[in-house]
MISERO-674411 format. One record per residue (C-alpha): residue in three letters; x, y, z negated. Coordinates in steps of 0.2 Angstrom, whole numbers, padded with zeros to 4 digits, always signed. Layout:
N
alaXYZ;...
END
This chain:
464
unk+0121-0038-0041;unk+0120-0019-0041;unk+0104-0010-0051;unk+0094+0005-0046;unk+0099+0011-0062;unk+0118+0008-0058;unk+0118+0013-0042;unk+0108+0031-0045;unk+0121+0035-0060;unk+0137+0031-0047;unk+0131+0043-0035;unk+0126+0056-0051;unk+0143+0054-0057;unk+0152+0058-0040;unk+0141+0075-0038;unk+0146+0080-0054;unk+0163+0079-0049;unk+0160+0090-0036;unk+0153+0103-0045;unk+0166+0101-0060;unk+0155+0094-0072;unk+0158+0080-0086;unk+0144+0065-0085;unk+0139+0071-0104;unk+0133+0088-0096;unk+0122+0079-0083;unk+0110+0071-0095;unk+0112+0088-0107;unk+0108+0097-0091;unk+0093+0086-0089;unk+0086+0085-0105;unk+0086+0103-0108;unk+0079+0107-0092;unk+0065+0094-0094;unk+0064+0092-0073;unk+0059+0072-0074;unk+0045+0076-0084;unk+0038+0094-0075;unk+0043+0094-0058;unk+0034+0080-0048;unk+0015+0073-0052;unk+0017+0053-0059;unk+0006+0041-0058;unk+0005+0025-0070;unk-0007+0016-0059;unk-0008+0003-0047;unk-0002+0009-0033;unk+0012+0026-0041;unk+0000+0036-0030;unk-0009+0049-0039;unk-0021+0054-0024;unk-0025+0035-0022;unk-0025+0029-0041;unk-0035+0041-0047;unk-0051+0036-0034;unk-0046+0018-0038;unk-0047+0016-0056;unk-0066+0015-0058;unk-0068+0002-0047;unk-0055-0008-0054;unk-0064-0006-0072;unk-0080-0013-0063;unk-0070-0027-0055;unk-0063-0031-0074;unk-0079-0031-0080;unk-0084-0043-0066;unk-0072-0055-0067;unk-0078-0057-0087;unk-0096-0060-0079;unk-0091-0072-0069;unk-0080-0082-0082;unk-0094-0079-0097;unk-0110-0082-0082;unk-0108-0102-0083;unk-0105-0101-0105;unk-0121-0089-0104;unk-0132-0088-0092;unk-0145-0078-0098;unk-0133-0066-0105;unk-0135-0047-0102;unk-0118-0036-0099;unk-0116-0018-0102;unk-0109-0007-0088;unk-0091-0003-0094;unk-0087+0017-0099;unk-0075+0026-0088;unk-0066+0032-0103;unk-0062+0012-0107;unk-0042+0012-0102;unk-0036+0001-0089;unk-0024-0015-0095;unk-0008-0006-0087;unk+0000-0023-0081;unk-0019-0028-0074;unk-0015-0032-0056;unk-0026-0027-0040;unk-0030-0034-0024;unk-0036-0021-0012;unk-0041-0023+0005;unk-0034-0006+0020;unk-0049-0010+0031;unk-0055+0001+0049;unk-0065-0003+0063;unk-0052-0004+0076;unk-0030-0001+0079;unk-0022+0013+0078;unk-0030+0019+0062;unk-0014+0020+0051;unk-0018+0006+0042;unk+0001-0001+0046;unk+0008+0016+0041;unk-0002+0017+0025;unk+0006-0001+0020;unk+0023+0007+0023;unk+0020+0020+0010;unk+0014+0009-0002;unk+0030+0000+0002;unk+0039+0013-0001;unk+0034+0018-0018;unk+0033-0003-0022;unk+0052-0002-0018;unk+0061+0017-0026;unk+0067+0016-0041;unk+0056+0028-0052;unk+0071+0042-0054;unk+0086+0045-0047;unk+0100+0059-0049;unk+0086+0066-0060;unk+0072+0068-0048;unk+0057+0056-0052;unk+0054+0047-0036;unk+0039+0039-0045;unk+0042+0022-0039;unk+0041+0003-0046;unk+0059-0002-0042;unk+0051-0020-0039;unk+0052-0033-0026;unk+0038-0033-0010;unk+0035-0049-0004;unk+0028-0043+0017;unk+0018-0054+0029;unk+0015-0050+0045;unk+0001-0057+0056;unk+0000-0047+0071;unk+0019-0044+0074;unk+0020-0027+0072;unk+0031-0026+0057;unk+0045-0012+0059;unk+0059-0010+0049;unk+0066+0006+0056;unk+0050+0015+0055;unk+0050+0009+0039;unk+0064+0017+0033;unk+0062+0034+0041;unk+0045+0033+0029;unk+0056+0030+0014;unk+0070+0044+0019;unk+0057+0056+0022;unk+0050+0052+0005;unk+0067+0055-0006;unk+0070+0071+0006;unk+0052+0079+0001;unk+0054+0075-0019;unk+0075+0081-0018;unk+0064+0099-0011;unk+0050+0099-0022;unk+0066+0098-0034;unk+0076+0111-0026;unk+0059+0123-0027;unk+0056+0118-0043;unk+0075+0124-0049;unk+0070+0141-0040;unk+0056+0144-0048;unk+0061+0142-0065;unk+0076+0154-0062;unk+0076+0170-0071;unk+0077+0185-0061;unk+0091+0196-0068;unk+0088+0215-0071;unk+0096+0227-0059;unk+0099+0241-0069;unk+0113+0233-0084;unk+0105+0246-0094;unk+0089+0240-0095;unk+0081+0234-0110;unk+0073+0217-0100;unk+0090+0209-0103;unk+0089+0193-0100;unk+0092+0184-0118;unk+0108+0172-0119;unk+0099+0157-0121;unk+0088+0162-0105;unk+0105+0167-0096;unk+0111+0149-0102;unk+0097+0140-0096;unk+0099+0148-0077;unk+0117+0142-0076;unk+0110+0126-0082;unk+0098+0127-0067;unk+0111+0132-0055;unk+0123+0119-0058;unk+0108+0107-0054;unk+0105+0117-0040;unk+0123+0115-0033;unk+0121+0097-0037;unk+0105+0093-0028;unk+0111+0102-0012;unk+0126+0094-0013;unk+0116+0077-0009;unk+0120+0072+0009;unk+0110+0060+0022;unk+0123+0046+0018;unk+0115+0049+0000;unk+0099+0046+0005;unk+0102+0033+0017;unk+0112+0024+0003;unk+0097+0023-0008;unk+0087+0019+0006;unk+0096+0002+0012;unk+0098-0003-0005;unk+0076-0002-0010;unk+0075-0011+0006;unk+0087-0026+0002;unk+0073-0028-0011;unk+0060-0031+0004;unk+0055-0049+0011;unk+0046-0049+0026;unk+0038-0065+0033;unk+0031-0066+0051;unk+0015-0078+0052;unk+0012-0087+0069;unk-0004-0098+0066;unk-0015-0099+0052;unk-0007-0116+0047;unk+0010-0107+0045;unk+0000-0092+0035;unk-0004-0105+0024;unk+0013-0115+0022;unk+0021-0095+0021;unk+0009-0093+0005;unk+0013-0110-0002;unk+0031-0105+0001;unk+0034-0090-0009;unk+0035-0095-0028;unk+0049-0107-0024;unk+0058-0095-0014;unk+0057-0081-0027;unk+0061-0092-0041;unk+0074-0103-0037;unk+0085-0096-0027;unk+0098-0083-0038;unk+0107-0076-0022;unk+0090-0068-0017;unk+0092-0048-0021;unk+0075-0051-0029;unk+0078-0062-0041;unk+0079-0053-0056;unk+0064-0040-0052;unk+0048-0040-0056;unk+0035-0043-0038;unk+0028-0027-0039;unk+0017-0033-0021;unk+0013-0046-0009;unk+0007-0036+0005;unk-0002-0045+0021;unk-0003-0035+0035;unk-0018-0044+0047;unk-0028-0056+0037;unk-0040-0056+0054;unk-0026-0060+0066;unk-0030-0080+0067;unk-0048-0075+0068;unk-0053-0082+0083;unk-0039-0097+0082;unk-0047-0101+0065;unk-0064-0099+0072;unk-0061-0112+0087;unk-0053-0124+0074;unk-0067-0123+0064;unk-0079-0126+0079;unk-0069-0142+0083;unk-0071-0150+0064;unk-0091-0150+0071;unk-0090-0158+0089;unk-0095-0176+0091;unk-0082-0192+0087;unk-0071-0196+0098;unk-0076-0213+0107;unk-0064-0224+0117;unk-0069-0234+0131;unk-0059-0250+0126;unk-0045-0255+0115;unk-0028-0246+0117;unk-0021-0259+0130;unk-0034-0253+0142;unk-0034-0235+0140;unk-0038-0223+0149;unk-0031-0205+0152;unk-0044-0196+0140;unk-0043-0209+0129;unk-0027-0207+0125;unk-0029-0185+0126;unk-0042-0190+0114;unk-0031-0203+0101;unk-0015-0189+0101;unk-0029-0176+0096;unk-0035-0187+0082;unk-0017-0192+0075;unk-0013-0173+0075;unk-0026-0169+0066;unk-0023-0182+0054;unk-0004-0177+0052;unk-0010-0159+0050;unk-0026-0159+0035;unk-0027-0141+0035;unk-0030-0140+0055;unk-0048-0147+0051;unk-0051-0134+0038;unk-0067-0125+0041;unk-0066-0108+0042;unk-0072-0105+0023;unk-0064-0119+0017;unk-0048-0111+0025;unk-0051-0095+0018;unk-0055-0104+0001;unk-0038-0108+0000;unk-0031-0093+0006;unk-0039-0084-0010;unk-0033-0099-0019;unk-0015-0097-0016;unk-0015-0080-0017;unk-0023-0079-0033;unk-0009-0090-0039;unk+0003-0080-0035;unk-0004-0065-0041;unk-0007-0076-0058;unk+0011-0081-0060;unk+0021-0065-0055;unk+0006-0052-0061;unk+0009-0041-0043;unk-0003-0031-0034;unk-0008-0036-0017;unk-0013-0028-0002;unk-0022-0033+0014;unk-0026-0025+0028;unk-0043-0031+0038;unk-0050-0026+0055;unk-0071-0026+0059;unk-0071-0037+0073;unk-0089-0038+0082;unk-0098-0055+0081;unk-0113-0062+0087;unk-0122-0061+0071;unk-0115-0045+0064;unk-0125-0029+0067;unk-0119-0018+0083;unk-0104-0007+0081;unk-0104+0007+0069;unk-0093+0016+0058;unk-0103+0023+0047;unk-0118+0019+0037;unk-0136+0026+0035;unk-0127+0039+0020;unk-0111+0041+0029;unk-0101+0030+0020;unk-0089+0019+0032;unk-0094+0001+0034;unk-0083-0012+0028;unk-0079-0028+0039;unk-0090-0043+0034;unk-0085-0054+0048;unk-0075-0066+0035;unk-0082-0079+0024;unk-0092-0073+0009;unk-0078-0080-0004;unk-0066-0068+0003;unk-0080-0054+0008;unk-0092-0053-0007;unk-0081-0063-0023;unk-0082-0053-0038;unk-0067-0061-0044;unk-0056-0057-0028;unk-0054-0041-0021;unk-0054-0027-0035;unk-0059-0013-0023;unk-0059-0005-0003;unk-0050+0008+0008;unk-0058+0010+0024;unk-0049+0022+0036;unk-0056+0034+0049;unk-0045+0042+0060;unk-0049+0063+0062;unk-0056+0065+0079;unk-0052+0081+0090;unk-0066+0087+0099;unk-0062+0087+0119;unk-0063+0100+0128;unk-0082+0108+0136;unk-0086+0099+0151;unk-0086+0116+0159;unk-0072+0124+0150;unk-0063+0133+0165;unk-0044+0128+0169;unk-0039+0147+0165;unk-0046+0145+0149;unk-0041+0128+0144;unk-0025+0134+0147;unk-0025+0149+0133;unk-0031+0135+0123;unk-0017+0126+0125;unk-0007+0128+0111;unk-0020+0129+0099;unk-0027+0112+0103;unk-0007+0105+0101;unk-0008+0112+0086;unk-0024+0102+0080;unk-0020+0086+0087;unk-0003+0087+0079;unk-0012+0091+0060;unk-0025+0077+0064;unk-0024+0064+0051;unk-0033+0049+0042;unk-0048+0052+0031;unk-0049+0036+0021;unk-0065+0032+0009;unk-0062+0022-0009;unk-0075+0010-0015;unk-0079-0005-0026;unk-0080-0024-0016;unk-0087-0037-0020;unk-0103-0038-0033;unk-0104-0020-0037;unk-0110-0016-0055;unk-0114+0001-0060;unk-0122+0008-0046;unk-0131+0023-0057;unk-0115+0031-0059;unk-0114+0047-0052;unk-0099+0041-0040;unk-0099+0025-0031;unk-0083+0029-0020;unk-0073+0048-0014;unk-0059+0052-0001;unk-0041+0056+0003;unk-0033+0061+0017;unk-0016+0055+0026;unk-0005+0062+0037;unk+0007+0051+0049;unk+0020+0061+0058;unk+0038+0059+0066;unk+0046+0061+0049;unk+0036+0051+0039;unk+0015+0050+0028;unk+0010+0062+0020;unk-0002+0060+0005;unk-0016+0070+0001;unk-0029+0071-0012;unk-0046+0074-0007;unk-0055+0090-0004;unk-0069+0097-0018;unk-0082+0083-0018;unk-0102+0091-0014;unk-0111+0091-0031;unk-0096+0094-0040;
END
């Protein structure tokens, strides 16, 4: 089986053809250029994403420091702990679970999980250029049915295509301008004048990269990707129970070498209301027949196929928290065995006993959903932290905004609506500790468009 590694140096070896080049010059070119380590911003966290990483790691050292709480709680109970310092590191093989969570569709929750697929999947340089990636295998569940691959890999494209410019820019900036007069004493020295052919040549070699190029990397991250599509919660379960041995023992799968860099979930509230209703039914009264089978009645015998598929079926009389229970339970295994990140997305859904809809709280922080069991909402040993998303809103127009004048505005309204993106708020979950710290959470921004997500990092915070 082809590697990242093997496949990036195939394609490096075929542009130095082209531009006359030996493959001893590439990585001469390279290392005296320094462009892996200057060009592109990297990221050694969780997720390769600077903007997001860096809002992340504090509540991922208050989930550490919670997880040893809970473990040391029941050996000492009347134990005091200390809040951890921000300048204690992060173990850098600690894996995270972190719930995408909005009040509603349409948020970018779906389009946000493609971009952490993304950087899961890229190998973390190729041709020179750090992409930044994990080059790991992504294990994808889908629970609403909205998984989609080509969108998918128009995010990916669009990715290698921005950091192959920021490449290209980078190249020209670090060209040296030569004099025009050949008389003049701002001569350019030789080993300058080395270095900009040095650059050129690069330069010829990152332009020469064509769409098949790009497409080529592309299909091969993604043989890397395994996407399961959940139907009931029943199959969610057996899908979780499924994938050690599928990963593990199988050798023809293109995964089986690579590390699990992350087991993503995409709709951990899509069964809601199924698991909700099976739960109800676990409560109702016994079944009681009207006589013994020979005499039987129509219900009774609606009533005795119910009881036998229940029995056939154990986890169909699953409480909802015993459910979720073992939902955690399974994915803590997995997450235990291969060391991988996960990532789930969430939905507030309304319930009776939940407050009425708001998106935000009394301090303008968004509101998380809560609508699940406690063991999955408020664990101190699950989830490590939160991003809720909120969609940029544009202002409609005055109710008596005149037609002429609507119309002028026109194109800049187009214009905003096309730059509207997704504000999305980092914070702690579960048992928060720490809460005199001066930040309990901050933002960054995401763009969606035709060509792919943009990432952004977060404007200067008040109080800074």
């Amino acid at each position: 089986m082809k590697t990242g590694t093997s496949g990036g140096d195939g394609l490096g070896k075929r542009l130095l053809m082209e531009v006359g080049k030996s493959e001893e010059t590439l990585s001469s070119l390279l290392s005296d250029i320094q462009l892996t380590a200057q060009h592109h911003n990297t990221s050694d966290g969780p997720l390769n994403i600077p903007q997001i990483d860096a809002l992340l790691r504090p509540h991922l050292q208050d989930h550490i420091h919670n997880q040893s709480i809970a473990q040391a709680h029941s050996q000492h109970p009347a134990r005091s702990f200390d809040i951890p310092s921000d300048d204690v590191p992060l173990p850098r093989d600690k894996p995270t679970i972190i719930e995408i969570s909005s009040d509603g569709c349409g948020a970018g929750k779906t389009h946000l999980l493609y971009y952490i697929t993304c950087m899961a999947l890229l190998p973390s340089s190729w041709n020179g250029i750090n992409l930044g990636g994990k080059e790991g295998a992504v294990v994808f569940i889908d629970c609403d049915s909205r998984f989609d691959i080509v969108r998918l890999s128009e995010v990916i494209e669009s990715y290698i295509k921005s950091r192959i410019s920021l490449a290209i820019q980078f190249c020209e900036s670090k060209q040296t301008e030569a004099p025009k007069d050949p008389m003049s004493e701002d001569i350019p020295a030789p080993s300058s004048q080395a270095k900009d052919e040095e650059i050129k040549e690069y330069l010829a070699l990152l332009t020469s990269i064509t769409l098949s190029d790009t497409t080529e990397l592309t299909v091969y991250s993604l043989s890397r990707l395994h996407v399961y599509t959940a139907t009931s919660p029943s199959h969610f379960l057996e899908v979780l129970s499924s994938i050690p041995e599928y990963l593990l023992s199988s050798p023809s799968n293109s995964s089986h070498d690579l590390a699990l860099s992350s087991l993503i979930i995409d709709g951990i509230s899509a069964f809601y209301w199924l698991e909700r209703a099976s739960s109800a039914s676990t409560t109702t009264s016994p079944m009681i027949f009207s006589g013994p089978p020979s005499q039987a009645t129509s219900q009774d015998k609606d009533n005795r196929k119910s009881l036998f598929q229940t029995l056939e079926d154990p986890e169909s009389k699953l409480s909802l928290q015993a459910r979720y229970d073992l939902i955690i339970s399974r994915l803590l295994a997995i997450t235990t065995r291969f060391n991988n990140n996960i990532i789930i997305t969430n939905t507030i859904i309304q319930t009776n006993s939940s407050n009425p809809a708001h998106s935000t709280s009394h301090n303008n922080t968004p509101v998380y959903p809560r609508h699940l069991p406690t063991c999955y909402t408020y664990s101190p040993t699950f989830l490590s932290a939160r991003i809720i998303l909120s969609k940029d809103v544009v202002a409609p127009f005055h109710a008596d905004i005149g037609l002429s004048e609507a119309y002028k505005e026109r194109d800049m309204r187009i214009e905003v609506v096309r730059k509207a993106g997704v504000s999305a708020w980092v914070e702690g979950a579960g048992v928060r500790k720490g809460e005199g710290r001066k930040k309990n959470g901050g933002w960054f921004w995401f763009w969606i468009g035709e060509e792919g997500v943009r990432v952004g990092a977060e404007e200067d915070e008040e109080g800074e």
